[in-house]
C-alpha positions as CSV (number, residue, x, y, z in Angstrom):
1,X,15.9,-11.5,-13.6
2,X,15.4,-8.5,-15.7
3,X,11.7,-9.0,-14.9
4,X,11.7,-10.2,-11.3
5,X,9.6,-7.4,-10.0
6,X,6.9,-8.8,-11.4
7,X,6.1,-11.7,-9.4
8,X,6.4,-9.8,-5.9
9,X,3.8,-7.3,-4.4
10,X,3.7,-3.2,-5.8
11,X,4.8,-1.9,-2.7
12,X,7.9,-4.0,-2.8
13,X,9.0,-3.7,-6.3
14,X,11.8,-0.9,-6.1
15,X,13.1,-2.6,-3.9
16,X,13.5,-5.4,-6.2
17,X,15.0,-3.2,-8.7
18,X,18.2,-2.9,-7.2
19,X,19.1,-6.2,-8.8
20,X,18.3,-5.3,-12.1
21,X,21.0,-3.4,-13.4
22,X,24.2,-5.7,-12.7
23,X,21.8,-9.1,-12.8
24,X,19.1,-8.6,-15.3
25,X,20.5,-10.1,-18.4
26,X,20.6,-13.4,-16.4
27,X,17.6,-16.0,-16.9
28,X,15.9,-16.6,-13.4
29,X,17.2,-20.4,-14.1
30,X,20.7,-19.2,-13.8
31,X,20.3,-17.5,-10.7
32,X,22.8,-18.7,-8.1
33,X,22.8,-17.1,-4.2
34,X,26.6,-16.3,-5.0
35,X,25.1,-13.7,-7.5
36,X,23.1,-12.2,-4.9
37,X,25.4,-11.9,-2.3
38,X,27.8,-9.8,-5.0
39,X,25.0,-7.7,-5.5
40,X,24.0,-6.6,-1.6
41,X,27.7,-6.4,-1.0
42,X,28.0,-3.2,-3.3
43,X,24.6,-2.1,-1.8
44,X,26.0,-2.1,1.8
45,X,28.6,0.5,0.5
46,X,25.9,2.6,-0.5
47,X,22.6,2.1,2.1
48,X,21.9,0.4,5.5
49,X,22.3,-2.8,6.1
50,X,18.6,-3.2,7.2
51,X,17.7,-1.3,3.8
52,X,19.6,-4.3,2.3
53,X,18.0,-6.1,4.1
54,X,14.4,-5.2,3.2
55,X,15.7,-5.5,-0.7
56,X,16.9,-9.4,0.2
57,X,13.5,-10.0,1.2
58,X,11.6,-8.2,-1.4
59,X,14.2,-10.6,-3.8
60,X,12.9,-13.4,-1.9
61,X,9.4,-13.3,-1.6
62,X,9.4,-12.6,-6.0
63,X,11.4,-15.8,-6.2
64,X,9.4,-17.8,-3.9
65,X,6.2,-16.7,-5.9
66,X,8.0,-17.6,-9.7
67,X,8.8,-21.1,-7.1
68,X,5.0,-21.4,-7.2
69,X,4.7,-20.9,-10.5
70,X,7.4,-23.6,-11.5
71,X,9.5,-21.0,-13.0
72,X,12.6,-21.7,-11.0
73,X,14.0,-24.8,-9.5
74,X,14.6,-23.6,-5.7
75,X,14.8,-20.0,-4.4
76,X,18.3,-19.2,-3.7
77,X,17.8,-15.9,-2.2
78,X,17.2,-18.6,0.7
79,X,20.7,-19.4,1.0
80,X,22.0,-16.6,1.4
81,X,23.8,-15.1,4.4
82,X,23.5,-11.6,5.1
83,X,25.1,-8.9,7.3
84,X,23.0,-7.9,11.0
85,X,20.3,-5.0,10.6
86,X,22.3,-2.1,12.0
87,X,21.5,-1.1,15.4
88,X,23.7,1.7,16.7
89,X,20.8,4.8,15.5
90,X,18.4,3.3,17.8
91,X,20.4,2.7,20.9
92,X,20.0,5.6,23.7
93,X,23.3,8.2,24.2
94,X,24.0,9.3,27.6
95,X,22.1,12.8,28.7
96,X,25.6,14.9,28.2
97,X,25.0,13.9,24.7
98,X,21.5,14.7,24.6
99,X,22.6,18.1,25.5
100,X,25.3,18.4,22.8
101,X,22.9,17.5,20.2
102,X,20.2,20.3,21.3
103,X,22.9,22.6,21.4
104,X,24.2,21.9,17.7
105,X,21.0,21.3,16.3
106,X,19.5,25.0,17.8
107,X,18.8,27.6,15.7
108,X,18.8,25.2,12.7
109,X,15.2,23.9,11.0
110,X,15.6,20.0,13.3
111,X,16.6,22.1,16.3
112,X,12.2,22.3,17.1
113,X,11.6,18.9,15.9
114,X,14.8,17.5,18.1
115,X,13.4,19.6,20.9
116,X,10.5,17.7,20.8
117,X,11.8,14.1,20.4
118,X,13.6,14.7,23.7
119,X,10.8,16.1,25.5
120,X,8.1,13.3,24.4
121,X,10.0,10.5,23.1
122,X,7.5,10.7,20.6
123,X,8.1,8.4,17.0
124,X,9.6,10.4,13.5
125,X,6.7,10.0,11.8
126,X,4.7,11.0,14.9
127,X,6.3,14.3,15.0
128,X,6.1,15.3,11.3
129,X,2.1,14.5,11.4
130,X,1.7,16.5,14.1
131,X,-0.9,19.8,13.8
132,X,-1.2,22.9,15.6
133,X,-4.8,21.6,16.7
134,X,-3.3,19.0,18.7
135,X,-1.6,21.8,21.0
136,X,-3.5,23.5,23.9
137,X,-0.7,26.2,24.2
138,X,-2.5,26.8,27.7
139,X,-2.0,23.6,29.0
140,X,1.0,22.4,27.4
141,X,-1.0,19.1,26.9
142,X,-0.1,17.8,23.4
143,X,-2.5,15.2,21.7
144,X,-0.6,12.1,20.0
145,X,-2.8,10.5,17.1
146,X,-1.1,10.4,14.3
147,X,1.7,9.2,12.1
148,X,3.3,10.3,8.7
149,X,4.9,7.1,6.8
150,X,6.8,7.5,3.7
151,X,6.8,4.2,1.2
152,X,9.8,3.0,-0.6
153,X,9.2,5.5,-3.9
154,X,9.1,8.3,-1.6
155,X,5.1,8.8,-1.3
156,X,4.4,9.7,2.0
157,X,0.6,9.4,3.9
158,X,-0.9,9.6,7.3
159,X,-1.6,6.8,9.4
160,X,-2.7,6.2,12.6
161,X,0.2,5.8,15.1
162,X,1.9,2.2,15.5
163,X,0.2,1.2,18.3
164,X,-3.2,2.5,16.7
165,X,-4.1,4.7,19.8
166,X,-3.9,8.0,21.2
167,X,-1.5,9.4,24.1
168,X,-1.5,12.7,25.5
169,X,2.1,14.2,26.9
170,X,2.4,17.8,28.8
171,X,5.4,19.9,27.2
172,X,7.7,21.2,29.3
173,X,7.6,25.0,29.8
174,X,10.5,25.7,27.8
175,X,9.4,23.6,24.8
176,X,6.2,25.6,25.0
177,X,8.2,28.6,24.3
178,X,9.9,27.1,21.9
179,X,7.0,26.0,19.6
180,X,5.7,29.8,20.0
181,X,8.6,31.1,18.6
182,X,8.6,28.3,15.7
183,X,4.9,29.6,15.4
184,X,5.6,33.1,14.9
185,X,8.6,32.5,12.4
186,X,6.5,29.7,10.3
187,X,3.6,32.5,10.2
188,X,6.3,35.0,9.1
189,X,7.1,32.3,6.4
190,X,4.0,31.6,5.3
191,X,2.7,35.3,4.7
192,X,5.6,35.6,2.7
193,X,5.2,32.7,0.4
194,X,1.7,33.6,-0.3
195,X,-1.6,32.4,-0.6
196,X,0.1,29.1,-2.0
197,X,0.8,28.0,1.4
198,X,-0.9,24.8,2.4
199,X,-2.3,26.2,5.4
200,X,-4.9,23.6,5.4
201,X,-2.2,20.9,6.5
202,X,-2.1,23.0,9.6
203,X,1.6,20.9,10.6
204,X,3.8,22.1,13.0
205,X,6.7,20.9,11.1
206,X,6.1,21.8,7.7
207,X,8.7,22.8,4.6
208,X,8.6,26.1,3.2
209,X,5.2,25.5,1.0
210,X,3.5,23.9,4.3
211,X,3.4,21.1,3.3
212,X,4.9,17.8,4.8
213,X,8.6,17.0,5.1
214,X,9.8,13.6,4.1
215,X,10.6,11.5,7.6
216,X,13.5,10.8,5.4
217,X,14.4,14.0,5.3
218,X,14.6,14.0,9.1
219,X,16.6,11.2,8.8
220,X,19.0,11.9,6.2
221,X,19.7,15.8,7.6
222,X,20.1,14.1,11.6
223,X,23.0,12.1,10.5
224,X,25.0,14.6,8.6
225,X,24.2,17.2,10.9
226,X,25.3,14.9,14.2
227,X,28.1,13.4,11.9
228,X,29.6,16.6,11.4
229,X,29.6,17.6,15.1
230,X,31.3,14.3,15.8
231,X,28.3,12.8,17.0
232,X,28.4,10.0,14.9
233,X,25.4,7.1,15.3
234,X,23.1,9.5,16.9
235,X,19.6,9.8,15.0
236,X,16.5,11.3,15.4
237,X,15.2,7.5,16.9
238,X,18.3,7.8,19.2
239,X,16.3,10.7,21.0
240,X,13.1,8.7,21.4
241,X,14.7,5.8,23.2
242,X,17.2,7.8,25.4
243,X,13.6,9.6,26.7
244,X,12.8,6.7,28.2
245,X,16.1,5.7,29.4
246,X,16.4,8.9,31.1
């Protein structure tokens, strides 16, 4: 098992690695679903079940190609049963809740970005691609073309957006006036970090250095900070589909 990772696709091999350490000194022949299951049941204590998920099939598709290759019998990774991806970040919250999580996240570094994902419904990755050529501060007409993805060892790249075209929303007033307060403080920022900065990025959402936060990031800081608030469930995708519901 040790060397599993081998026989699936680059992308998909750290996720494969999460079987390693309690499952590698086994040979693939001894492999049983049983051992699997053990295996994601400790992961669910520690990530999502869809990030489980993804590792089951990463598992899978390694054993299906050693299956080709006559190295294994069967692939048991096929009978195993697994927990439903979860659900509850994505569903939409009512519009008082909407207004709680504005209020709790303002004056924090999401409070812009969450700002945003209410006001366009626009994607994470979406967001953090974003540029300050993309905003006609005149016209409140914001361009959509872009995406930021971040791969399963943490690289992150642009894309184009998921549906590979180009939409154009009109800010609100008050988001308008938002984002030229952001701009003033990040210019603030960046004259004091120096000529380091990464002004060529030109992002509107940018860490400290200018350069590009992790959608992760987003993620990760969302929960704890709605978690903390007692807003439990509610992520930064939470915003994009309670847009369109309301």
């Amino acid at each position: 098992v040790q060397g599993l990772a081998y026989y699936t696709a680059r992308r998909y091999k750290s996720l494969v690695q999460h079987i390693r350490g309690p499952l590698g000194s086994l040979k693939l022949t001894e492999l049983r679903a049983l051992d699997l299951e053990r295996v994601y049941a400790d992961l669910y204590g520690r990530m999502k079940a869809r990030t489980v998920r993804n590792v089951h099939g990463a598992v899978a598709a390694a054993l299906s190609r050693a299956l080709k290759l006559k190295l294994v019998p069967s692939n048991v990774a096929l009978q195993c049963s697994l927990r439903p991806s979860d659900t509850a970040e994505s569903a939409a919250i009512e519009m008082v809740d909407v207004e709680r999580v504005e209020k709790e996240t303002a004056g924090s570094w999401l409070g812009v970005i969450v700002r945003l994902a209410i006001d366009t419904g626009a994607r994470r990755g979406e967001l953090l691609a974003l540029r300050w050529s993309d905003l006609n501060f005149a016209s409140g007409r914001l361009i959509i073309k872009r995406a930021l993805c971040q791969k399963n060892d943490g690289e992150i790249f642009e894309k184009s957006t998921k549906t590979r075209s180009t939409r154009i929303v009109t800010l609100s007033s008050s988001s308008i006036a938002f984002l030229e307060m952001h701009r003033d403080t990040q210019r603030l920022a960046a004259a004091l970090f120096g000529s380091d900065y990464r002004t060529d990025l030109d992002l509107i959402f940018a860490s400290p250095a200018g350069d590009y936060i992790k959608p992760q990031t987003v993620s990760n800081a969302m929960r704890r900070h709605t978690a903390a608030r007692g807003l439990n469930g509610i992520g930064i995708h939470s915003l994009r589909h309670s847009h369109a519901s309301l």
